[in-house]
N, CA, C and O atoms as a DFTB+ gen file, in Angstrom:
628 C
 N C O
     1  1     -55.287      53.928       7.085
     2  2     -54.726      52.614       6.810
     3  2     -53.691      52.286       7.886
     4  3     -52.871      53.064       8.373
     5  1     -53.838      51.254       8.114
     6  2     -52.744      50.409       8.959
     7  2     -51.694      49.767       8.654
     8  3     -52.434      48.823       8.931
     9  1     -50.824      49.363       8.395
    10  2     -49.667      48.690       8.075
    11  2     -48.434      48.054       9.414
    12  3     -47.380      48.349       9.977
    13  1     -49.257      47.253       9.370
    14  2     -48.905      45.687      10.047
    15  2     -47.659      45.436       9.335
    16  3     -47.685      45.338       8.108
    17  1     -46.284      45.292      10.155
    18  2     -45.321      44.359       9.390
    19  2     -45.362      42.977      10.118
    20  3     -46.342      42.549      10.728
    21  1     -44.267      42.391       9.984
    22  2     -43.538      41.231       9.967
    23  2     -42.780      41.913      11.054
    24  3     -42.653      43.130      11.194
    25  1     -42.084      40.557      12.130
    26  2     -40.843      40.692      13.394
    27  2     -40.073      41.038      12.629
    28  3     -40.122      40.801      11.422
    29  1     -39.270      41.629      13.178
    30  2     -37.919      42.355      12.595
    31  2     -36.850      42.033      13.729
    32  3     -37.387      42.269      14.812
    33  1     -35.768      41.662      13.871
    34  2     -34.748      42.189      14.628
    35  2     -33.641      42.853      14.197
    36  3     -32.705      42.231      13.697
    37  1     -33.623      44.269      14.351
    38  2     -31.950      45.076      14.113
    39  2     -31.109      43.903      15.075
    40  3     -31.213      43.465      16.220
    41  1     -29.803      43.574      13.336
    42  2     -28.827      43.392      13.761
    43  2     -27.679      44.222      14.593
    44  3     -27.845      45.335      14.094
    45  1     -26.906      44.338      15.289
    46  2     -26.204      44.853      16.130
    47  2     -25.569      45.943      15.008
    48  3     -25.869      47.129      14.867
    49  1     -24.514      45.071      14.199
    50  2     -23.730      45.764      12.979
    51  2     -24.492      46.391      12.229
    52  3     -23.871      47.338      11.748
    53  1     -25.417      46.357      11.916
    54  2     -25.866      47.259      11.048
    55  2     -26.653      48.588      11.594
    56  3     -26.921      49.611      10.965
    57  1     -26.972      48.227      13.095
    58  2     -27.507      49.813      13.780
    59  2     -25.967      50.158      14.119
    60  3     -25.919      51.362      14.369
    61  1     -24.610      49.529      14.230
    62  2     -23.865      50.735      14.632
    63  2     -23.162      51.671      12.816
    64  3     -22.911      52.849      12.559
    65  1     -23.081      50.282      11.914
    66  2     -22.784      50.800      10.760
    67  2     -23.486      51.722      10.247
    68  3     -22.960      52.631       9.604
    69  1     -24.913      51.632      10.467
    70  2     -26.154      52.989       9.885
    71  2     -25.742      54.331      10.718
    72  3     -25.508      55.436      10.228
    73  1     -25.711      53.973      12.072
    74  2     -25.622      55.170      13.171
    75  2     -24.136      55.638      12.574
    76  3     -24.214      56.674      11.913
    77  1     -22.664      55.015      12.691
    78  2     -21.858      55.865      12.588
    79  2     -21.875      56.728      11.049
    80  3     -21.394      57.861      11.025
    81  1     -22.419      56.153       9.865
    82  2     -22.579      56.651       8.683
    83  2     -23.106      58.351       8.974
    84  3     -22.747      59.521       8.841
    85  1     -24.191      57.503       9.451
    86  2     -25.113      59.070       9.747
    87  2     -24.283      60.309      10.721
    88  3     -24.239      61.513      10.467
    89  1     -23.792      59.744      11.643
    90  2     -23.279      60.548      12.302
    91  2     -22.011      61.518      11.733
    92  3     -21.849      62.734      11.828
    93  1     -21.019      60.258      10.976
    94  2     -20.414      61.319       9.774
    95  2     -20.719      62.181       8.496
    96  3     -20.016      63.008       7.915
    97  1     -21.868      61.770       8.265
    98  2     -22.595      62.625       7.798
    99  2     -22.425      63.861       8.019
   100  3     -21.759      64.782       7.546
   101  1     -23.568      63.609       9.288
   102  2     -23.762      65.092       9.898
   103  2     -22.692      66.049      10.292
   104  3     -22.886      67.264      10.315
   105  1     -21.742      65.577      10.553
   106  2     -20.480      66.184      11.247
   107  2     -18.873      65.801      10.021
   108  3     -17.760      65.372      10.326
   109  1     -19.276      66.078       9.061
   110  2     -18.632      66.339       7.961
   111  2     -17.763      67.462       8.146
   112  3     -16.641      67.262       7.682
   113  1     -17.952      68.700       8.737
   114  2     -16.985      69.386       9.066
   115  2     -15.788      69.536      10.057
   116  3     -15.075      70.465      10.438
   117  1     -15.907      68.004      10.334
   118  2     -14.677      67.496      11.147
   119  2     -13.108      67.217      10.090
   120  3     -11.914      67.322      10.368
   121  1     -13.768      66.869       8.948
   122  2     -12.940      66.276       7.985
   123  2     -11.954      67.829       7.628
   124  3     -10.761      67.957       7.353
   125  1     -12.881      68.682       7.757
   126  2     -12.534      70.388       7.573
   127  2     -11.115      70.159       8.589
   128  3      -9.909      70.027       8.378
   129  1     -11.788      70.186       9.503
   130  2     -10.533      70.956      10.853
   131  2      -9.462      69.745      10.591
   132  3      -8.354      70.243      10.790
   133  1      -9.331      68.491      10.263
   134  2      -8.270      67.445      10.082
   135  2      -7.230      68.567       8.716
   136  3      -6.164      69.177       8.799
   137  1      -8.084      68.403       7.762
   138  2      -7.286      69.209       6.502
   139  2      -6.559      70.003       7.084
   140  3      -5.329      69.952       7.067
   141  1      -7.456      71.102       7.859
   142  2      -6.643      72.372       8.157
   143  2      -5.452      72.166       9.278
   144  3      -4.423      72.825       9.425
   145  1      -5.831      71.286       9.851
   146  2      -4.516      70.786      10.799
   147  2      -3.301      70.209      10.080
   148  3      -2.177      70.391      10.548
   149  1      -3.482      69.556       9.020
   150  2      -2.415      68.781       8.232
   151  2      -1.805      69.930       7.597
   152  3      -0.622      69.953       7.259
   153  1      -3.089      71.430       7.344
   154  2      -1.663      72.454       6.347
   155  2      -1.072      72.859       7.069
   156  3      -0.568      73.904       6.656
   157  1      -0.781      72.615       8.076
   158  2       0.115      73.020       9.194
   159  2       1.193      73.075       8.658
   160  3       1.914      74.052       8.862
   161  1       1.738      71.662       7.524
   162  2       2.798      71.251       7.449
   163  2       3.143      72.454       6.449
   164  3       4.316      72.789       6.291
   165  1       2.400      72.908       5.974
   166  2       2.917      73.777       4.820
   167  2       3.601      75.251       5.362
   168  3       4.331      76.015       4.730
   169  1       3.111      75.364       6.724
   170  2       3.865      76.704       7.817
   171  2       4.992      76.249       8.422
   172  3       5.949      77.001       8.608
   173  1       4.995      75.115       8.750
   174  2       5.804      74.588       9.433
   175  2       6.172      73.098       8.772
   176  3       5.191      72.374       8.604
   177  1       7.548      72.521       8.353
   178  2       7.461      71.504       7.623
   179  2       7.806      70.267       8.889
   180  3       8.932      69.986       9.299
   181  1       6.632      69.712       9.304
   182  2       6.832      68.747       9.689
   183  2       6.099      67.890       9.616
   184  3       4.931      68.214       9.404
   185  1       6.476      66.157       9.774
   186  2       5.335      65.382       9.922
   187  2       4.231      65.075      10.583
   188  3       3.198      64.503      10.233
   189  1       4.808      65.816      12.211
   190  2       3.982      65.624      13.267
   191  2       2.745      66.367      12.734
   192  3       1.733      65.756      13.080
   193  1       2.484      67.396      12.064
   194  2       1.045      67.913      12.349
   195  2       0.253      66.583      11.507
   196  3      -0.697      66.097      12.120
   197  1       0.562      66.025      10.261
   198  2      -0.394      65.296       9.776
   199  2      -0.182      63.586      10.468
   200  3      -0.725      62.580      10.012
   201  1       0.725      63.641      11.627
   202  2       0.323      62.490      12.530
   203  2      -0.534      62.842      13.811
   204  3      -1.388      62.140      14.352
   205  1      -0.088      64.124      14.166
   206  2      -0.833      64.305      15.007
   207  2      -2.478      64.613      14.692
   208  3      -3.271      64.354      15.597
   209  1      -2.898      65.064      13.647
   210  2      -4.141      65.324      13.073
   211  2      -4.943      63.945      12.647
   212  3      -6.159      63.785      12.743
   213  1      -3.931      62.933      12.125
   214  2      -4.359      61.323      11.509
   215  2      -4.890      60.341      13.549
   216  3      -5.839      59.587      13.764
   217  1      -4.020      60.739      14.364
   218  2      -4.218      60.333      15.476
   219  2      -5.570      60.437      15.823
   220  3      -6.492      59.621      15.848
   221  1      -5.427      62.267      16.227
   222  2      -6.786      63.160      16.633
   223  2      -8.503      61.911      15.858
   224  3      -9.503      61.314      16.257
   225  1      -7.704      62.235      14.554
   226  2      -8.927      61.871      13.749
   227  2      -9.600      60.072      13.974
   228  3     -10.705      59.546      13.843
   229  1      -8.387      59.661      14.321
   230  2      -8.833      58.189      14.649
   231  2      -9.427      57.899      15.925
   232  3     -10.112      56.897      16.129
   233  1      -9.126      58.906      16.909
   234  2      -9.462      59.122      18.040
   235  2     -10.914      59.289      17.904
   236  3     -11.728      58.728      18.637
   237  1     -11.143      59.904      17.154
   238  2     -13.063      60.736      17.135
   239  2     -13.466      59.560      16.677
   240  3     -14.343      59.081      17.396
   241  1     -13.204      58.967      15.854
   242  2     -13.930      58.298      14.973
   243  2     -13.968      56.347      16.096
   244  3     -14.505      55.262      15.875
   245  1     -13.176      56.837      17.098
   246  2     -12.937      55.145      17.943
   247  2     -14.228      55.647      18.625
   248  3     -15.193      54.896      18.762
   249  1     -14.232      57.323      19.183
   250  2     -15.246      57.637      20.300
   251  2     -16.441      57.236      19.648
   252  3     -17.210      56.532      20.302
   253  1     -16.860      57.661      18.056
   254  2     -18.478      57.098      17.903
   255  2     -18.789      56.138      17.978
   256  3     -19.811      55.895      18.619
   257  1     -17.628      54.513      16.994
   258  2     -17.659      53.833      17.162
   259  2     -18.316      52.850      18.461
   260  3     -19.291      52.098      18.468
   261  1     -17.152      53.282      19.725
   262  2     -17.737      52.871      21.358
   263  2     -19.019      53.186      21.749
   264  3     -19.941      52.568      22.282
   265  1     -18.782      54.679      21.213
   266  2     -20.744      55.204      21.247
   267  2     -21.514      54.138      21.147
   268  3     -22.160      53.639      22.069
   269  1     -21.460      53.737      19.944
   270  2     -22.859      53.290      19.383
   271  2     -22.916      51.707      19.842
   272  3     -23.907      51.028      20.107
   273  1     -21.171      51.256      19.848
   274  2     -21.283      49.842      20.280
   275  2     -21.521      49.533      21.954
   276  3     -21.556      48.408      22.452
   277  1     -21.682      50.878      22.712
   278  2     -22.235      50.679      23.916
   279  2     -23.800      50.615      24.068
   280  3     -24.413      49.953      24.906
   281  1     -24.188      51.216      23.352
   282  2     -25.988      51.346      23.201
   283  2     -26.433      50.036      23.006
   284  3     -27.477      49.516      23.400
   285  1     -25.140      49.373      22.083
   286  2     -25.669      47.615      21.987
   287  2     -26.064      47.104      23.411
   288  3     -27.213      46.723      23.634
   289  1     -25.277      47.104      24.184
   290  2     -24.996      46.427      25.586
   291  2     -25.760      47.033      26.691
   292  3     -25.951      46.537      27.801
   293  1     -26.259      48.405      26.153
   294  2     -27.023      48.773      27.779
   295  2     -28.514      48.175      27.294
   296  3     -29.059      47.864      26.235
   297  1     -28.929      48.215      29.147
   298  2     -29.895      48.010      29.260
   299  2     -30.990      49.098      28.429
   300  3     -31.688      48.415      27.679
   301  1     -31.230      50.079      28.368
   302  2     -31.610      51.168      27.917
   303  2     -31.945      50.734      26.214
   304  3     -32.992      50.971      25.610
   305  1     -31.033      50.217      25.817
   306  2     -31.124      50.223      24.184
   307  2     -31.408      48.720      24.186
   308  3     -31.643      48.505      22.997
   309  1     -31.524      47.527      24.851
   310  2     -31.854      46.452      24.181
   311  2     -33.309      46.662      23.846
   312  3     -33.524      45.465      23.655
   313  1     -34.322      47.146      23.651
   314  2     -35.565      47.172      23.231
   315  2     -35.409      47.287      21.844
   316  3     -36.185      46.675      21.109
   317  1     -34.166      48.257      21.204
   318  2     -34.332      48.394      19.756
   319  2     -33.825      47.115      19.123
   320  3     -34.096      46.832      17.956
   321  1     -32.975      46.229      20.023
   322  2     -32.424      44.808      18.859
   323  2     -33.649      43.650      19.490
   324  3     -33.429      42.441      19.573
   325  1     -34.514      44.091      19.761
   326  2     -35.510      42.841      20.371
   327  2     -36.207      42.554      19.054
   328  3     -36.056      43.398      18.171
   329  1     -36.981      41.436      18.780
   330  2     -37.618      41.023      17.768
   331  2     -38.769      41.884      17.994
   332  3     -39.336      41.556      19.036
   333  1     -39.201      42.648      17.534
   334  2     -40.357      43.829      17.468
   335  2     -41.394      43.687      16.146
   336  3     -40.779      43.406      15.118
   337  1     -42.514      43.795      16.019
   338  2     -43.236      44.185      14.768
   339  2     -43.513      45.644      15.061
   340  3     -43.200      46.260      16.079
   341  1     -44.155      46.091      13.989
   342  2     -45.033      48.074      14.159
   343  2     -46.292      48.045      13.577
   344  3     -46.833      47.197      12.867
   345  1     -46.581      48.877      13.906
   346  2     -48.421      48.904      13.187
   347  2     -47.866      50.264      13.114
   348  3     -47.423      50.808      14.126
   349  1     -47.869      50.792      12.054
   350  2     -47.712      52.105      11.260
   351  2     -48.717      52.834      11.094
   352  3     -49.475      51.976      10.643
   353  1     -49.540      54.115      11.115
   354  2     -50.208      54.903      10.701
   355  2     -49.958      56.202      10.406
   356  3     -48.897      56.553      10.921
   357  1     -50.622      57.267       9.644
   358  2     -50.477      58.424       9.891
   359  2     -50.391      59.339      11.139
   360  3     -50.093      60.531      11.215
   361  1     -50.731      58.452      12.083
   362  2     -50.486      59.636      13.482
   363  2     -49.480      59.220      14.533
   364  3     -49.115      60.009      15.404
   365  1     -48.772      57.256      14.400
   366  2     -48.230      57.298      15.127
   367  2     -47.490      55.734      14.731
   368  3     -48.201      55.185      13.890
   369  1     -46.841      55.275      14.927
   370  2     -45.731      54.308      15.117
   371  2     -45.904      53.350      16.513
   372  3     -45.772      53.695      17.687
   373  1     -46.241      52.054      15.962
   374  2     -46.210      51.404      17.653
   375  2     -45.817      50.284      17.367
   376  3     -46.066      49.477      16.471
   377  1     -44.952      50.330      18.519
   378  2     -43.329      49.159      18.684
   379  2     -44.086      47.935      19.557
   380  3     -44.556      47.809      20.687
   381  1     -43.908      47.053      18.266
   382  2     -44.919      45.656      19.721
   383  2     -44.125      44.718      19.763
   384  3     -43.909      44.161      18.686
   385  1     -43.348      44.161      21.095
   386  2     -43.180      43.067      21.735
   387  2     -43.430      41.765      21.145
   388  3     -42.818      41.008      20.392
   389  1     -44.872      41.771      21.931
   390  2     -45.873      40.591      21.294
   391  2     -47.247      41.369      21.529
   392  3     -47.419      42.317      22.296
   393  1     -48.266      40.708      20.628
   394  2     -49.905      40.968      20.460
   395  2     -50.150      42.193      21.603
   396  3     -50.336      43.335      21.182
   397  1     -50.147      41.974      22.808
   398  2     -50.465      42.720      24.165
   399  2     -49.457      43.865      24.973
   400  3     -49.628      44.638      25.916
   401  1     -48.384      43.549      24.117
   402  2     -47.408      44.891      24.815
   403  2     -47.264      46.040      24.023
   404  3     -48.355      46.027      23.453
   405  1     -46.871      46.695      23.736
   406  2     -46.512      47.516      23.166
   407  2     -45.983      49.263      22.963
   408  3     -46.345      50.009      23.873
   409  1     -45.405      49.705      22.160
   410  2     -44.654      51.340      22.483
   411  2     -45.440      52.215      21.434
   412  3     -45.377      51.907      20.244
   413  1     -46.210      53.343      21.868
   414  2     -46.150      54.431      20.764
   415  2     -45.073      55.296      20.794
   416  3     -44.507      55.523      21.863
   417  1     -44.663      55.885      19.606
   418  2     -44.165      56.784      18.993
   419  2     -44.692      57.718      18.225
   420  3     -44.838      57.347      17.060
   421  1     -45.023      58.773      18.452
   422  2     -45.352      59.347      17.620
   423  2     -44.999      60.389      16.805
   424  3     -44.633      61.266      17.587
   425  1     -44.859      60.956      15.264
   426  2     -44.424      61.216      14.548
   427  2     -43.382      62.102      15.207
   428  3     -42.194      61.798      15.313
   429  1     -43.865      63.080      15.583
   430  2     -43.122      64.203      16.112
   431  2     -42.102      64.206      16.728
   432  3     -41.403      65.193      16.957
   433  1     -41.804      62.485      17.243
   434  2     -40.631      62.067      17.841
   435  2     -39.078      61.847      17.240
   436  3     -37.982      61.674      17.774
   437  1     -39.534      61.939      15.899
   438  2     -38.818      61.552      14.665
   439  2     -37.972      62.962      14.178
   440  3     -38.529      63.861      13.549
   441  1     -37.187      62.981      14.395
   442  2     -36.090      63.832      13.828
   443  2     -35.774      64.082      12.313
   444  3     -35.584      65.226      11.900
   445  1     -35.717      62.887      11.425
   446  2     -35.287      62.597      10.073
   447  2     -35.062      61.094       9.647
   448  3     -34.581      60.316      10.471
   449  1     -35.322      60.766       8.671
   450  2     -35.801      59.796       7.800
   451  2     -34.744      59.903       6.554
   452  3     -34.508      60.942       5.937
   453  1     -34.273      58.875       6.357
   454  2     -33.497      58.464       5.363
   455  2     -34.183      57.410       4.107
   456  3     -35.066      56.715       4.610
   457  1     -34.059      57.229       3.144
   458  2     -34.475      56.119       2.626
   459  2     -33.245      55.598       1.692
   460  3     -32.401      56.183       1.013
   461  1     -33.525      54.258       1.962
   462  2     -31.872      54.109       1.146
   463  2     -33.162      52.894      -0.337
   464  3     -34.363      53.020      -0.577
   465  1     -32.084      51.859      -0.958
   466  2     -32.436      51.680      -1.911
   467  2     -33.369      50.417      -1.431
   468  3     -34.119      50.009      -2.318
   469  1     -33.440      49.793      -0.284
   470  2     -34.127      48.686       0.264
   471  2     -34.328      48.657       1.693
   472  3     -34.261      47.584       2.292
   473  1     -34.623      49.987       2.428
   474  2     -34.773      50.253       3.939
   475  2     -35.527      51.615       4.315
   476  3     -35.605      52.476       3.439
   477  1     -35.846      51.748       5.036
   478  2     -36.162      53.291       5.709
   479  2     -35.435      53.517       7.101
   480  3     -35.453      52.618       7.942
   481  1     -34.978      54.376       7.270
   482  2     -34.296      54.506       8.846
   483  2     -34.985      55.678       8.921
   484  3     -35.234      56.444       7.990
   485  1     -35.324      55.801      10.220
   486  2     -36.285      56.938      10.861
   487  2     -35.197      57.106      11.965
   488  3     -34.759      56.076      12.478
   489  1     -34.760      58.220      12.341
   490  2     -33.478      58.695      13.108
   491  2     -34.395      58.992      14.493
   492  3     -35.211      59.853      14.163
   493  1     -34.565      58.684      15.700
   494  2     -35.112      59.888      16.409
   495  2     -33.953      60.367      17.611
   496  3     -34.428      61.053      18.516
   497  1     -32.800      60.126      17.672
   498  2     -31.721      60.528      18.030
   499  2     -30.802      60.466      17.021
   500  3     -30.985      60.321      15.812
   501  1     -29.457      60.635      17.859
   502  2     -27.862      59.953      17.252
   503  2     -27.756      58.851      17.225
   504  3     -27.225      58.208      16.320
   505  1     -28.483      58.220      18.699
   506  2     -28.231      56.975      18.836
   507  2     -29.156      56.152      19.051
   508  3     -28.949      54.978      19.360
   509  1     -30.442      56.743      18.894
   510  2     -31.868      55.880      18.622
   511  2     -32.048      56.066      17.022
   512  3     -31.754      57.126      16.470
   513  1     -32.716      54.590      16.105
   514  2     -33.044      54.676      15.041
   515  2     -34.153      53.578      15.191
   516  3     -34.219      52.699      16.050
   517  1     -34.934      53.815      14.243
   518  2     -35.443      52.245      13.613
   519  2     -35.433      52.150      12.058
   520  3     -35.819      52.831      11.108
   521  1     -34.877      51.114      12.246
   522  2     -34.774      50.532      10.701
   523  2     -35.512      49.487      10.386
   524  3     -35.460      48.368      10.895
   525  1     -36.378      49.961       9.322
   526  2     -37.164      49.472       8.543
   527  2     -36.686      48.662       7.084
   528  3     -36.670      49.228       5.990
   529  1     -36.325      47.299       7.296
   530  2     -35.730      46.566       5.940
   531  2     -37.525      46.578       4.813
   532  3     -38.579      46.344       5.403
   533  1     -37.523      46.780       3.773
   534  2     -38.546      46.280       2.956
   535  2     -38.917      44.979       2.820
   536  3     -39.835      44.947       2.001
   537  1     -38.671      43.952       3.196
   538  2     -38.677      42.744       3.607
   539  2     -39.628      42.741       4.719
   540  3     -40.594      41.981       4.789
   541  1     -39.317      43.604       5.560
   542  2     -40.637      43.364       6.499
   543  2     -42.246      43.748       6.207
   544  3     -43.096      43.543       7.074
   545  1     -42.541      44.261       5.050
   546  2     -43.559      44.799       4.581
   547  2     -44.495      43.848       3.925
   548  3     -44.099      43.758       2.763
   549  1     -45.743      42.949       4.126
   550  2     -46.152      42.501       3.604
   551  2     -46.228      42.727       1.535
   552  3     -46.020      42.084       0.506
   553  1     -46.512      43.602       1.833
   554  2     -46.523      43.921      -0.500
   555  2     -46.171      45.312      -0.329
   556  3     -46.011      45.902       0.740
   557  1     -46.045      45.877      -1.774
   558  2     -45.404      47.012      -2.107
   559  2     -46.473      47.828      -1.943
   560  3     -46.009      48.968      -1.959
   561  1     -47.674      47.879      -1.790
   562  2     -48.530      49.085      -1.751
   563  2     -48.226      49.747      -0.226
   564  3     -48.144      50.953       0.006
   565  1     -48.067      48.558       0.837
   566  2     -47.440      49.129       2.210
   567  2     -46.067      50.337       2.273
   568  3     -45.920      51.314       3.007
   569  1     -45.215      49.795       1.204
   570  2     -44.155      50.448       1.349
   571  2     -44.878      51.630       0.739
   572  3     -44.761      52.739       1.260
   573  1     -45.464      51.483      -0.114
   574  2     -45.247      53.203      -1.107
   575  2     -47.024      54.390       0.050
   576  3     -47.520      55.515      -0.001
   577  1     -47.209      53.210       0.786
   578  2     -48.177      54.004       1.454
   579  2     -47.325      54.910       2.850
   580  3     -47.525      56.030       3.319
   581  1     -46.375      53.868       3.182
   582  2     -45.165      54.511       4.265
   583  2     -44.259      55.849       3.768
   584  3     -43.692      56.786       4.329
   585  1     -44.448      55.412       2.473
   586  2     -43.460      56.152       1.386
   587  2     -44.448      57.979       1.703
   588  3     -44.145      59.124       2.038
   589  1     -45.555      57.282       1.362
   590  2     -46.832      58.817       1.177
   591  2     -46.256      59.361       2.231
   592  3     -45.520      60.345       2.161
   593  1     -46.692      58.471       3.785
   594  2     -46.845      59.173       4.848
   595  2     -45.610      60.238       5.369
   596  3     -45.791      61.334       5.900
   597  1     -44.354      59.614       5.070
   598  2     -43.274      60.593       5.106
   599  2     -43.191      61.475       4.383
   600  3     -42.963      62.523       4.987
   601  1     -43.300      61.625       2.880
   602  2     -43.587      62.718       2.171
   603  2     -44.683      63.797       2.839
   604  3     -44.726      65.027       2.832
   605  1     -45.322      63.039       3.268
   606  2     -47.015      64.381       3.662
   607  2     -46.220      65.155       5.059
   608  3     -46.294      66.361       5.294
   609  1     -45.538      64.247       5.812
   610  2     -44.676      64.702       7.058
   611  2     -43.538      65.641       6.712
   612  3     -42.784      66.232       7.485
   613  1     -43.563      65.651       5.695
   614  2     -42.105      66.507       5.229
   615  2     -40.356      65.773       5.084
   616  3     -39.342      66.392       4.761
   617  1     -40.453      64.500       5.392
   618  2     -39.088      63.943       5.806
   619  2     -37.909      63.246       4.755
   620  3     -36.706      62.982       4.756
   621  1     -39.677      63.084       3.441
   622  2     -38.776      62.837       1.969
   623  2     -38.996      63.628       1.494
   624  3     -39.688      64.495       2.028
   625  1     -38.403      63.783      -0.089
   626  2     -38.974      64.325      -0.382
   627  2     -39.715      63.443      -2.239
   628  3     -40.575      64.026      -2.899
């Protein structure tokens, strides 16, 4: 089966809001080393460690931010906010322009898959995603057939 969507364009804000989510996610044990920097204060009573740790921490969190809001602006990443459709299958993913251009992807390119309550994000970097709104899906048998194909891939469960 094939599954033809609808143009899509990723909004800007919402690939950097998805990307930095994910990225804190993954790197949750940053929140670790902030804590452990703040019990500083408990060896030593001062304020500086939990300003200097609140700094540090705003610091990381400006760097993903820029991250992701630079990917907006390069040349390199405008293909993912272009108005794109996909023709979906079990063996491969293809990113079309219009009718005659087009990108494969294929599965294996895909890192991890999220599904939230009205989207699919397919991760294949930090800072490559595609997001899939359910809106772009002609009817629900498309979605729950997209739904199969990630399950059979291993990526839901």
């Amino acid at each position: 089966m094939i599954v033809r969507t609808k143009k899509y364009q990723l909004a800007t804000g919402t690939y950097i809001k998805t990307a930095l989510v994910s990225v804190l996610k993954e790197q949750w044990w940053v929140g670790l080393i902030y804590l452990a920097i703040c019990a500083g204060y408990l060896w030593i009573p001062n304020w500086w460690w939990i300003i200097g740790a609140t700094i540090g921490l705003v610091l990381y969190l400006l760097f993903w931010l820029i991250q992701f809001a630079g990917v907006t602006q390069l040349e390199q990443g405008k293909f993912m906010f272009q108005k794109l459709s996909y023709e979906i299958t079990s063996q491969q993913i293809l990113l079309k322009i219009n009718p005659k251009q087009g990108m494969p992807m294929k599965w294996e390119q895909i890192k991890r898959v999220k599904k939230g309550k009205d989207h699919f994000v397919l991760f294949v970097s930090k800072a490559q995603l595609l997001y899939f709104p359910f809106k772009i899906f002609n009817n629900e048998n498309e979605i729950k057939f997209i739904e199969t194909v990630l399950k059979r891939k291993g990526f839901i469960k």
